[in-house]
N, CA, C and O atoms as CSV, one atom per row, in Angstrom:
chain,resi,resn,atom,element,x,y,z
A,1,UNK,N,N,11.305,6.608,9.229
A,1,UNK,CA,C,10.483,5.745,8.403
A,1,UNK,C,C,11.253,5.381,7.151
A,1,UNK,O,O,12.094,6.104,6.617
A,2,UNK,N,N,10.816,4.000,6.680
A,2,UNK,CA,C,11.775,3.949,5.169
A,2,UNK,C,C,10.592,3.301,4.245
A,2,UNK,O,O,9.520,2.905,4.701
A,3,UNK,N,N,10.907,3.267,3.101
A,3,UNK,CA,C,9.449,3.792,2.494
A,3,UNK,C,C,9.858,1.656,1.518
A,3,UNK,O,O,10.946,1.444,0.984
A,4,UNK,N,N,8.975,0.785,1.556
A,4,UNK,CA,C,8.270,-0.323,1.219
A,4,UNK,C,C,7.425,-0.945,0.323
A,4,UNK,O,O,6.350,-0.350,0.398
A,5,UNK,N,N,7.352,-1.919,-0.562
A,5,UNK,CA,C,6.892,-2.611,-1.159
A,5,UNK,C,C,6.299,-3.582,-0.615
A,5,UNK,O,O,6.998,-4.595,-0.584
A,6,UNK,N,N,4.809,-3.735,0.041
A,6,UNK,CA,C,3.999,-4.514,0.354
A,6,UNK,C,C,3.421,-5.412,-0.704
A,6,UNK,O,O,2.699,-4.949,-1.586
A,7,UNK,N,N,3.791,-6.974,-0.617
A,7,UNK,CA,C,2.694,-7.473,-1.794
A,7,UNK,C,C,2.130,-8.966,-1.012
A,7,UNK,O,O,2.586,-9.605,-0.064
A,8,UNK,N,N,1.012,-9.153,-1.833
A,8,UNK,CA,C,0.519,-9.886,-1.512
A,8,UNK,C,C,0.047,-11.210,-2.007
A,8,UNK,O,O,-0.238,-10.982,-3.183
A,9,UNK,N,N,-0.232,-12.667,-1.729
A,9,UNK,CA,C,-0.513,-13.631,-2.439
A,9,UNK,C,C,-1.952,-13.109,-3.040
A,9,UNK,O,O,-2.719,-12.208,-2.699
A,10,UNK,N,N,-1.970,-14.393,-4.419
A,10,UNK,CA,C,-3.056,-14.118,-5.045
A,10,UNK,C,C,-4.754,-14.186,-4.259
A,10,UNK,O,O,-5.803,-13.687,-4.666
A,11,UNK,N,N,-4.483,-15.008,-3.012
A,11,UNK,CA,C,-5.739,-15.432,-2.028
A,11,UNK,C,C,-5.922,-14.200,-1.116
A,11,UNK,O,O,-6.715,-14.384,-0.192
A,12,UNK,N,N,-5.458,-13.213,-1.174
A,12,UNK,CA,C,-5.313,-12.378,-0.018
A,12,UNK,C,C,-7.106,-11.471,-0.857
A,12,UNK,O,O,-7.419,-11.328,-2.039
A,13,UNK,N,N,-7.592,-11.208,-0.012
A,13,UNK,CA,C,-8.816,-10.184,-0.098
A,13,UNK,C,C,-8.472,-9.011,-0.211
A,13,UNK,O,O,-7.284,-8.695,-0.277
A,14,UNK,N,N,-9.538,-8.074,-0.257
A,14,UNK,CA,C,-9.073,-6.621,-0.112
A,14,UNK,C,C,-9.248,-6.414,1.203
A,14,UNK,O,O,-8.432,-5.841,1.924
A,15,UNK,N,N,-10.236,-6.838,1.530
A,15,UNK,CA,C,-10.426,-6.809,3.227
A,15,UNK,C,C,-8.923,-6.525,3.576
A,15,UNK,O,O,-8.292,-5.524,3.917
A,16,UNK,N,N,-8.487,-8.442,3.234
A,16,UNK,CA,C,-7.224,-8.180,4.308
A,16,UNK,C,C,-5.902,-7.417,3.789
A,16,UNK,O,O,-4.780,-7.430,4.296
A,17,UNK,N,N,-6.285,-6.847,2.808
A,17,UNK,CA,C,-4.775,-6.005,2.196
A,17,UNK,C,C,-5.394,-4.863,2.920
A,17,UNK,O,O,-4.752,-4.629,3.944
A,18,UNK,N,N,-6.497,-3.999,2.748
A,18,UNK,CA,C,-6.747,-3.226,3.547
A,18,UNK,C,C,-6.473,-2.992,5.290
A,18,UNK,O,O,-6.295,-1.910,5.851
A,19,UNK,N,N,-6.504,-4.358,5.915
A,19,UNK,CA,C,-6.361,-4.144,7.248
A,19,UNK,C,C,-5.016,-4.193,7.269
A,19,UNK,O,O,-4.771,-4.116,8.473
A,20,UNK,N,N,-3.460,-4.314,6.407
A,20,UNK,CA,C,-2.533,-3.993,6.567
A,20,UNK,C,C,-2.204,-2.475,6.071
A,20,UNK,O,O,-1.228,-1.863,6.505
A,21,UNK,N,N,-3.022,-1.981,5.214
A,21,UNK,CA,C,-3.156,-0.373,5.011
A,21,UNK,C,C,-3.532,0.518,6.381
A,21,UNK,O,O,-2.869,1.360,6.986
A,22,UNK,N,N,-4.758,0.024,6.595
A,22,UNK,CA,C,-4.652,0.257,7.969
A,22,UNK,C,C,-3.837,0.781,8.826
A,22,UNK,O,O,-3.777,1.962,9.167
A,23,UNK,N,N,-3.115,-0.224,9.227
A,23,UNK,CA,C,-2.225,-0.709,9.862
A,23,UNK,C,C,-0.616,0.543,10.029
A,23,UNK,O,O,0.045,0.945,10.986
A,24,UNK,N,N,-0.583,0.703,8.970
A,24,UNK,CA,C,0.234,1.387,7.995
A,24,UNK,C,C,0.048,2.877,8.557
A,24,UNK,O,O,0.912,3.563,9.102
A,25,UNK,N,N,-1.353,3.229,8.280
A,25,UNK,CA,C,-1.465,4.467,8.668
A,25,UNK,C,C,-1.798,4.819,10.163
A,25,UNK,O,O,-1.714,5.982,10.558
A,26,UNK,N,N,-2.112,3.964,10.843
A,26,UNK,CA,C,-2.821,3.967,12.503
A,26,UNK,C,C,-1.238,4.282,12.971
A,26,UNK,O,O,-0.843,5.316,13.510
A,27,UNK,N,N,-0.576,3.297,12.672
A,27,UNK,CA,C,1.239,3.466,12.992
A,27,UNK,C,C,2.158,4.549,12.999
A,27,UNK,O,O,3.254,4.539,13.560
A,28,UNK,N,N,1.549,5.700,12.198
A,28,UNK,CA,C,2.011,7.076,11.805
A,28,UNK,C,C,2.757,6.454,10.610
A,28,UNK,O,O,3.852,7.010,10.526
A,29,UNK,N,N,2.599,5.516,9.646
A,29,UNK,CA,C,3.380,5.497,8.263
A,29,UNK,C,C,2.508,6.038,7.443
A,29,UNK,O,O,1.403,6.277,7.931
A,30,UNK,N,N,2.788,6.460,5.666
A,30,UNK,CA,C,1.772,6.931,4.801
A,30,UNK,C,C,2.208,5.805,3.861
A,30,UNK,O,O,3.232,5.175,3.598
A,31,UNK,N,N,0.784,5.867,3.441
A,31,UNK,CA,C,0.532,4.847,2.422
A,31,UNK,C,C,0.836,5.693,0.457
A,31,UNK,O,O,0.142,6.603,0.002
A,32,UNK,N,N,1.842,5.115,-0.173
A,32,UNK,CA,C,1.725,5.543,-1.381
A,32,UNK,C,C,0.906,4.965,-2.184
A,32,UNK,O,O,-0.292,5.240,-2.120
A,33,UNK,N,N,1.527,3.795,-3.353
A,33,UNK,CA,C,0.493,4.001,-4.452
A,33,UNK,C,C,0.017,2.572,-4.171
A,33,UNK,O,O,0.797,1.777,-3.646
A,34,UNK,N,N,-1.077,2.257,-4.459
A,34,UNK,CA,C,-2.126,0.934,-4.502
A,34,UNK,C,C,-1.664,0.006,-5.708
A,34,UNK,O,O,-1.930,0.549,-6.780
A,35,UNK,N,N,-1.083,-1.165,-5.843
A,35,UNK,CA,C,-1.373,-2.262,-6.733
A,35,UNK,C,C,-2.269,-3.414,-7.156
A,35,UNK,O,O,-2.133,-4.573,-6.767
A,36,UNK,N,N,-3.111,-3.012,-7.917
A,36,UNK,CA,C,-4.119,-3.754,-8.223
A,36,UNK,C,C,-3.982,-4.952,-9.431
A,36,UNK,O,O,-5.006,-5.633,-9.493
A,37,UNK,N,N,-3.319,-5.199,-10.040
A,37,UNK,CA,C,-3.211,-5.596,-11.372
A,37,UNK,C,C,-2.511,-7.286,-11.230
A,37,UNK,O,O,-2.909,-8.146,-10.445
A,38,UNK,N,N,-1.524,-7.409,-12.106
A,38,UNK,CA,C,-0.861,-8.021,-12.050
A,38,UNK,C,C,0.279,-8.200,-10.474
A,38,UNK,O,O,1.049,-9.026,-9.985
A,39,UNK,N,N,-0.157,-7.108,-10.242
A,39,UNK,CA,C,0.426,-7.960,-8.160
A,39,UNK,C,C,-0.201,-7.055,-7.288
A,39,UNK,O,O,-0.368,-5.893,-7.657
A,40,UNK,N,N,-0.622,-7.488,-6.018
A,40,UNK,CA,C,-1.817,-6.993,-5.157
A,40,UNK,C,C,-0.750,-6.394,-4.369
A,40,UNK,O,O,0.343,-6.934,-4.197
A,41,UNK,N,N,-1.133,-5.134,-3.839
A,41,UNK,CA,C,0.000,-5.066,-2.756
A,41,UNK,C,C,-0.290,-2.927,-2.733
A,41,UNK,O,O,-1.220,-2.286,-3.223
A,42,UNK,N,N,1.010,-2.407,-1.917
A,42,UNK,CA,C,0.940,-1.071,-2.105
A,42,UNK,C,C,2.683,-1.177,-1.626
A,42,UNK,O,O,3.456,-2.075,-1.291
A,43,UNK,N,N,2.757,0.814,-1.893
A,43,UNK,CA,C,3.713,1.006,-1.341
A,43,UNK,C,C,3.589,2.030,-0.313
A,43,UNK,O,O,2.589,2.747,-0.321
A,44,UNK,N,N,4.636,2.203,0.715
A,44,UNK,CA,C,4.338,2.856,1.647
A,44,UNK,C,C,5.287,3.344,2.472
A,44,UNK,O,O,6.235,2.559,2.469
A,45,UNK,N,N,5.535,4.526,3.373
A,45,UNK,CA,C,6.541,4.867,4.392
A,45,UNK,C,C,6.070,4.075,5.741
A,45,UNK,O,O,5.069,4.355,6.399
A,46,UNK,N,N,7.028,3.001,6.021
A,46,UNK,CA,C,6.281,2.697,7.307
A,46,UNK,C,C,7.074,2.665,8.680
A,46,UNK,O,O,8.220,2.263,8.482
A,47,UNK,N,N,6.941,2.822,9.383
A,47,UNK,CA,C,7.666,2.956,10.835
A,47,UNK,C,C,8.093,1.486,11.196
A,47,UNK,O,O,7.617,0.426,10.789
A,48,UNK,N,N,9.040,1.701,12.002
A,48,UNK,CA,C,9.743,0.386,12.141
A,48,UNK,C,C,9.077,-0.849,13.165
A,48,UNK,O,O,9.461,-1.982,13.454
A,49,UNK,N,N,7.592,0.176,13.645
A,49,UNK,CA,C,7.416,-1.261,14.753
A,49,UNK,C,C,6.263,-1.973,13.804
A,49,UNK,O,O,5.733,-3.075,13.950
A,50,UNK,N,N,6.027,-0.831,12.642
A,50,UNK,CA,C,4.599,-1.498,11.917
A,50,UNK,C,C,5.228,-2.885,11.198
A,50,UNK,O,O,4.814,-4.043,11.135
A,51,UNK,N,N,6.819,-1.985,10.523
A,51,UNK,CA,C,7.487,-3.029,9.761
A,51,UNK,C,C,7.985,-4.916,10.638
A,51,UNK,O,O,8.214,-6.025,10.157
A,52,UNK,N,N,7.953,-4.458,11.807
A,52,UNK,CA,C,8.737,-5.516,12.542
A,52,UNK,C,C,6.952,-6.483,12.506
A,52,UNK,O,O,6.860,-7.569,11.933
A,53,UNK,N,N,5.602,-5.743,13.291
A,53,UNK,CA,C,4.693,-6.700,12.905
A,53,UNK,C,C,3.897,-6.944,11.898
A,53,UNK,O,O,2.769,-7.403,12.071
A,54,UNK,N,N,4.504,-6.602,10.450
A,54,UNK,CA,C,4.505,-6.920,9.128
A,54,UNK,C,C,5.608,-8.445,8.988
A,54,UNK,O,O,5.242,-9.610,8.835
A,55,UNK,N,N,6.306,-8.174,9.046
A,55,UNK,CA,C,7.616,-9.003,8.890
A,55,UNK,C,C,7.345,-10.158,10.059
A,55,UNK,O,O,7.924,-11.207,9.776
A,56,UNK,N,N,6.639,-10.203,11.238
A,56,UNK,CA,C,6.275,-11.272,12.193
A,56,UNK,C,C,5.233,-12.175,11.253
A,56,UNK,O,O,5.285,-13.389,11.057
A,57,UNK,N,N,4.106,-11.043,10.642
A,57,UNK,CA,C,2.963,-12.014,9.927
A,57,UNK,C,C,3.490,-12.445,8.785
A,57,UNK,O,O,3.146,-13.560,8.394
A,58,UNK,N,N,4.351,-11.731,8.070
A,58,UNK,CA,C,4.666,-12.689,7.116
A,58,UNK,C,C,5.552,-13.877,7.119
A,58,UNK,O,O,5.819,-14.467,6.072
A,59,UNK,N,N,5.954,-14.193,8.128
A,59,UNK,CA,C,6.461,-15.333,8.685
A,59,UNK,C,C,5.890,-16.428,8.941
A,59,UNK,O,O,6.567,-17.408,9.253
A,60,UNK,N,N,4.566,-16.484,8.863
A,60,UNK,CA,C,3.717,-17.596,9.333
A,60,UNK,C,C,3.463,-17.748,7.979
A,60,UNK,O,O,3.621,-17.094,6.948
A,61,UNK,N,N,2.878,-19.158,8.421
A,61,UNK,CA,C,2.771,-20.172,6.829
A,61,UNK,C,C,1.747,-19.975,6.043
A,61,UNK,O,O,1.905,-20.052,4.824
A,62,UNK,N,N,0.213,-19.615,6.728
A,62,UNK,CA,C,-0.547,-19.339,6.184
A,62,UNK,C,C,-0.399,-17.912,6.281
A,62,UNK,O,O,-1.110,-17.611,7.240
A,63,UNK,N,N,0.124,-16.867,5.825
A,63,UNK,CA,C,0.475,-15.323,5.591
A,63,UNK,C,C,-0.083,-14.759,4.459
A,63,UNK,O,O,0.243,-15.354,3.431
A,64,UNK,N,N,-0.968,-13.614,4.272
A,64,UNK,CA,C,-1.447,-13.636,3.083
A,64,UNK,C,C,-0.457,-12.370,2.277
A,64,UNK,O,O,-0.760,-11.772,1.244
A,65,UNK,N,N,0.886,-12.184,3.174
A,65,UNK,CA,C,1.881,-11.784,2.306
A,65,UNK,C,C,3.174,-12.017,1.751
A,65,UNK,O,O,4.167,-12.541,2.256
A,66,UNK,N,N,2.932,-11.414,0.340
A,66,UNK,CA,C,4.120,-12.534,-0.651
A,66,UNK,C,C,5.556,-12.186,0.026
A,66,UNK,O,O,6.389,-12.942,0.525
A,67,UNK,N,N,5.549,-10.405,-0.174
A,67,UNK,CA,C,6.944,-10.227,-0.028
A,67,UNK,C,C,7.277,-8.722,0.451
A,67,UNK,O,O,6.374,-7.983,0.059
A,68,UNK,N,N,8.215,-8.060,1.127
A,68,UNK,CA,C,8.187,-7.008,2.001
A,68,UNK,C,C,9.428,-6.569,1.223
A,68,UNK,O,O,10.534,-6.969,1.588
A,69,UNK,N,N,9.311,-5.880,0.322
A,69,UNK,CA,C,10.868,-5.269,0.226
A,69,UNK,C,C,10.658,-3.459,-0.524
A,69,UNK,O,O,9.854,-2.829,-1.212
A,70,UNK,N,N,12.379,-3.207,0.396
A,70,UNK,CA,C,12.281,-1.983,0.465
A,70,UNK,C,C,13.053,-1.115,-0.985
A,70,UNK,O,O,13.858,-1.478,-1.843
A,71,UNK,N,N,12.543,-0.210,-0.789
A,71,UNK,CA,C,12.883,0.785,-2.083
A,71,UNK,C,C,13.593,2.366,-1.573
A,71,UNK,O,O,13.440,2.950,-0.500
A,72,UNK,N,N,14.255,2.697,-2.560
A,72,UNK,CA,C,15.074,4.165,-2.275
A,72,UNK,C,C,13.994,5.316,-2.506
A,72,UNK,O,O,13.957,6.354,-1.847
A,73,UNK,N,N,13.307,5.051,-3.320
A,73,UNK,CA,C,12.419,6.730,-4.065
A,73,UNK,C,C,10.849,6.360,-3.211
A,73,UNK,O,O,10.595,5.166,-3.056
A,74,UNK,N,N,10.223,7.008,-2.882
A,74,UNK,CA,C,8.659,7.051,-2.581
A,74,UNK,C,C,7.768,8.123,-3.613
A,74,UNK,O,O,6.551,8.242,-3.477
């Protein structure tokens, strides 16, 4: 697992930030800390097939995520 910066556009719900938390943990990844503020999003250890259909949805145009990038420390 390598541990991630999930964020999200300003239109994204909690709903749907949640169903990528989800996602996250159903996968065997753990979810770290929640961003609520000034950028929506979390961080997280995630496994590589969660990451590959993370990285598929954020590929599409209407995607309600900003940006996927990874970090050294969790």
């Amino acid at each position: 697992m390598s541990n991630f910066i999930i964020t999200f556009k300003d239109s994204a719900t909690k709903d749907e930030i949640q169903k990528f938390k989800d996602e996250v943990t159903s996968g065997g990844g753990e979810l770290g800390r929640t961003f609520d503020g000034l950028i929506n999003g979390f961080s997280a250890k995630i496994q590589p097939e969660t990451l590959q259909l993370f990285q598929q949805q954020a590929s599409i145009s209407d995607s309600v995520i900003e940006n996927i990038g990874s970090y050294l420390h969790f």
